[in-house]
LUMDO-680553 format. One line per field, with one value per residue (C-alpha): x, y, z. Coordinates in Angstrom, 1 decimal, decimal comma. Layout:
N
east X:... .
north Y:... .
up Z:... .
***
This chain:
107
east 97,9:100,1:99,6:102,0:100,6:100,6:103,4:105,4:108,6:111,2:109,6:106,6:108,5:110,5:106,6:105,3:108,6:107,6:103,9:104,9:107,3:104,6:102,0:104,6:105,9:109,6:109,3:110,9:114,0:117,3:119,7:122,3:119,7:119,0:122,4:122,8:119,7:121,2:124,2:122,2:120,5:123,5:125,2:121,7:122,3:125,8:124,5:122,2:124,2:127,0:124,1:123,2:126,9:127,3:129,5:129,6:126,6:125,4:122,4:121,0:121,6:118,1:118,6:116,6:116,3:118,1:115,9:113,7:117,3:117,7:114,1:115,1:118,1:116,4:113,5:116,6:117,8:115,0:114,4:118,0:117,1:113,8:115,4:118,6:115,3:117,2:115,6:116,9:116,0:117,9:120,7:121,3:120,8:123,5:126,0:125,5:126,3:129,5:130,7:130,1:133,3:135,1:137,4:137,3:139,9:141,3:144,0 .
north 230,9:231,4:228,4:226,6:225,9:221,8:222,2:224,9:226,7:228,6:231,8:230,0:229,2:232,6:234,1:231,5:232,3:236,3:235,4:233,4:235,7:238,3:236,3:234,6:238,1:238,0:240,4:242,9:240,3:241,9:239,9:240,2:238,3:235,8:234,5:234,0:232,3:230,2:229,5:228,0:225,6:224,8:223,7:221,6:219,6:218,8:217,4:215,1:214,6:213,2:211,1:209,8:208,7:207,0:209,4:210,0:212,1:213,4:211,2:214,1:216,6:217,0:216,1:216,3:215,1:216,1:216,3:219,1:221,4:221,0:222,1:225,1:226,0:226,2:228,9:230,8:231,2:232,3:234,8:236,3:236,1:237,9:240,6:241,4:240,8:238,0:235,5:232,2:230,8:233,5:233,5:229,7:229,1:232,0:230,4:227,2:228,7:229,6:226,5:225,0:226,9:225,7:223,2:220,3:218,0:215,8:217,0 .
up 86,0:82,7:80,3:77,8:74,2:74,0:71,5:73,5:71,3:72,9:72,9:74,5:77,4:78,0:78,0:80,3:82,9:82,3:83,0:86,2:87,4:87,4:89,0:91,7:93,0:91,1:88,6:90,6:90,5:88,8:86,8:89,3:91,8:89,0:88,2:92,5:92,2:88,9:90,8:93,6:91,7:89,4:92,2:93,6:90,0:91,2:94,4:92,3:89,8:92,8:94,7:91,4:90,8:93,7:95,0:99,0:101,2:103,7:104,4:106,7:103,0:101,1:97,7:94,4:91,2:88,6:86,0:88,5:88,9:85,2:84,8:87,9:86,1:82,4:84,3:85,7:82,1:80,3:83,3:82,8:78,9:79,7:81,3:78,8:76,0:74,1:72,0:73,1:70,4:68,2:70,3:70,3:66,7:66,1:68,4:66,7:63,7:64,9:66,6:63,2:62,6:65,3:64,5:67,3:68,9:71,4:73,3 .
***
């Protein structure tokens, strides 16, 4: 079973999802399959997010919570990441870097 270092970085975690995929059977998984699978769970975080709201249900509907789709959704990403062999880490900081430059305003 893959383990994360106490202090786990980025990287860390897009090697754990690699380790896990391998030892789970989904390895074999193409992006294509992964963004379905993404879409999935993004839409499982709406539903939470919407019971969480107060907003109305289907009290027969199963339901989790949204910090476990949020955790769902964050594996999907470093799997896609993983498979394209971008650095999320890399990747965000450079994108951050140019929102900087983005100028920002109400409409």
């Amino acid at each position: 079973m893959p383990q994360l270092p106490q202090k786990a970085t980025l990287k860390d975690f897009q090697k754990y999802v690699s380790e896990l995929e391998n030892e789970r059977g989904f390895a074999q998984q193409t992006v294509h399959d992964k963004c379905l699978l993404l879409g999935e769970e993004t839409g499982e975080l709406f539903k939470a997010v919407r019971k969480s709201e107060g907003l109305a249900i289907d009290e027969n509907s199963a339901f989790s919570e949204i910090g476990d789709e949020l955790a769902d959704i964050f594996i999907y990403i470093c799997a896609i990441a993983n498979r394209k062999e971008i650095d999320l880490e890399t990747a965000f900081l450079q994108k951050e870097e140019k929102n900087k430059q983005r100028i920002w305003k109400s409409v």
